[in-house]
N, C-alpha and C positions, 0 to 999 in steps of 0.2 A: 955784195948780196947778189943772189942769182936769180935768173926770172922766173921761177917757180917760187922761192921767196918770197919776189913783193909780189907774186898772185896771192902768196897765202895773208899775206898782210893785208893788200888791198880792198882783197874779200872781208879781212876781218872787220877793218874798219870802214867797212858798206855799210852807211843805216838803212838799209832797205826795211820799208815794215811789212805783214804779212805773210801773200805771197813771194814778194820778192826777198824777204828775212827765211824763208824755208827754201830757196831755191840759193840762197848762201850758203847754207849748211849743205845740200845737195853738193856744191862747188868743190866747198872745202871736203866735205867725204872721198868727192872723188881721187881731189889732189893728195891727200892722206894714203888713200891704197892704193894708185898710181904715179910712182916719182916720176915717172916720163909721163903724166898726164897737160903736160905744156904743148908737146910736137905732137904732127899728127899723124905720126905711127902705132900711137897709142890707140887700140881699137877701140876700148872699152868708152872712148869719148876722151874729145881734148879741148882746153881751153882756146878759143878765138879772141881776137881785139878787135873793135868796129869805133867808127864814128861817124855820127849823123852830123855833115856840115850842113849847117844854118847861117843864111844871113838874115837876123833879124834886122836891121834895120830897112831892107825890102818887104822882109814879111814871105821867105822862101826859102827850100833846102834843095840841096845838090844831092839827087839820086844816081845810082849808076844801073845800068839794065844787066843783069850780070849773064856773062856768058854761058854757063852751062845749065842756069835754073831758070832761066827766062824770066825773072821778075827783077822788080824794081825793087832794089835795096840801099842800106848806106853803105859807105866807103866799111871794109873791113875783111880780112881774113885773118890767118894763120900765122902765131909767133914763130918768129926765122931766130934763128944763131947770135945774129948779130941784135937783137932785142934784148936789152938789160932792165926794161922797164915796161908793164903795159901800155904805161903811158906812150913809151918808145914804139910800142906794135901800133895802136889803136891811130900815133902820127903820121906813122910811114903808111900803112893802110893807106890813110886819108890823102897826103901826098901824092900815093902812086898811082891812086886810081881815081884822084879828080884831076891831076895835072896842075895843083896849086901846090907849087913848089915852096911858098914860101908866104910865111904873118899866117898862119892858119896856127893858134891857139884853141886849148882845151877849156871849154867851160869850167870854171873854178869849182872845185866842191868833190871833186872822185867821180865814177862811174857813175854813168845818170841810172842805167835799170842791167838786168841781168834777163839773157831767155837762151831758156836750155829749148834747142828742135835736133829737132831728131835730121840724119842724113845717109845716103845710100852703104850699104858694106861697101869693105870691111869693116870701117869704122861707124857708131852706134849716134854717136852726139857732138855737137858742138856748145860748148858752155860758155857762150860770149857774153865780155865783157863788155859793156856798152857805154861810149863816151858821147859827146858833142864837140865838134870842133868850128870856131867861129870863124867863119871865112873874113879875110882883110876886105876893106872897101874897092870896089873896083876890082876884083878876083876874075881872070880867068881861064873858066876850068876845059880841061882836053881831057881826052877818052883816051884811055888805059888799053892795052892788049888784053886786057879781064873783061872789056867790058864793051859788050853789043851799042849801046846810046849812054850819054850822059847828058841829064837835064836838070834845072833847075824845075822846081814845081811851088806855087805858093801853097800854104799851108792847108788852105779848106781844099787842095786839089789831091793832097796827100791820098787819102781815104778811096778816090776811085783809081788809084793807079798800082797801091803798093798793100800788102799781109796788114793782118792786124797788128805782126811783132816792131811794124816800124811805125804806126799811129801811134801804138802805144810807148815808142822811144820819142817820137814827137812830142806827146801828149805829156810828158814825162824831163823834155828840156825845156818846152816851152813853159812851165809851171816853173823852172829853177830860172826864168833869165829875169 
């Protein structure tokens, strides 16, 4: 199976309700009229992998300050070659840009939410798929060449640091743990 594959499977089997059930179908359209909508030479917008590491058992998540938007976000970019699996993108993501090499598992259950934003030309969107990854006990994280700071933040601190797209991927694993 190839990574544009289980995107489309992924997506199908997303219960997102709503909003987030019409911004599936937005996904899947895209991937339909764009077979190279996985890499990001695809202008029209490409699929992303992210994950918000959480340790709940502190009651706190691992942001990264990312280098060229200046904002505090979770682990995540762009599926590479060697990605056979979202799941595969949304780990190395997580991986490479917290420096926790290793016991960082994905919240059970699929994609916790989906947010299509918009981003500078040539290309139009980013259509990420949004995971959580649970950091091991005693985790620690280093700072990636992608990334300005990386900090841990407790949960009610989220809100004054970071967009609403990542309260709302908070707000959104912390309901599934």
């Amino acid at each position: 199976m190839s990574l544009y594959d289980d995107a489309v499977r992924v997506l199908k089997e997303y219960d997102g309700q709503g909003e987030q059930a019409a911004l599936r179908e937005v996904y899947l359209e895209h991937l339909a009229a764009h077979p190279d909508g996985m890499w990001k030479p695809c202008e029209a917008g490409h699929v992303t992998a992210s994950a918000l590491v959480i340790d709940p058992v502190r009651g706190r998540v691992l942001l990264t300050l990312h280098k060229k938007l200046g904002m505090w976000l979770q682990m995540g970019g762009h599926c590479e070659s060697d990605d056979r699996t979202l799941v595969d993108a949304a780990l190395r993501e997580a991986r490479e840009e917290s420096g926790i090499e290793t016991g960082l598992t994905l919240l059970p259950g699929g994609p916790v939410r989906l947010d299509r934003h918009p981003i500078p030309a040539p290309c139009n969107w980013h259509l990420d798929v949004q995971y959580a990854a649970l950091a091991p006990a005693g985790a620690q994280a280093a700072i990636s060449d992608e990334s300005l700071d990386l900090r841990w933040f407790a949960y009610d601190e989220v809100a004054a640091v970071a967009d609403d797209s990542v309260v709302r991927l908070l707000e959104a694993t912390r309901a599934r743990l």
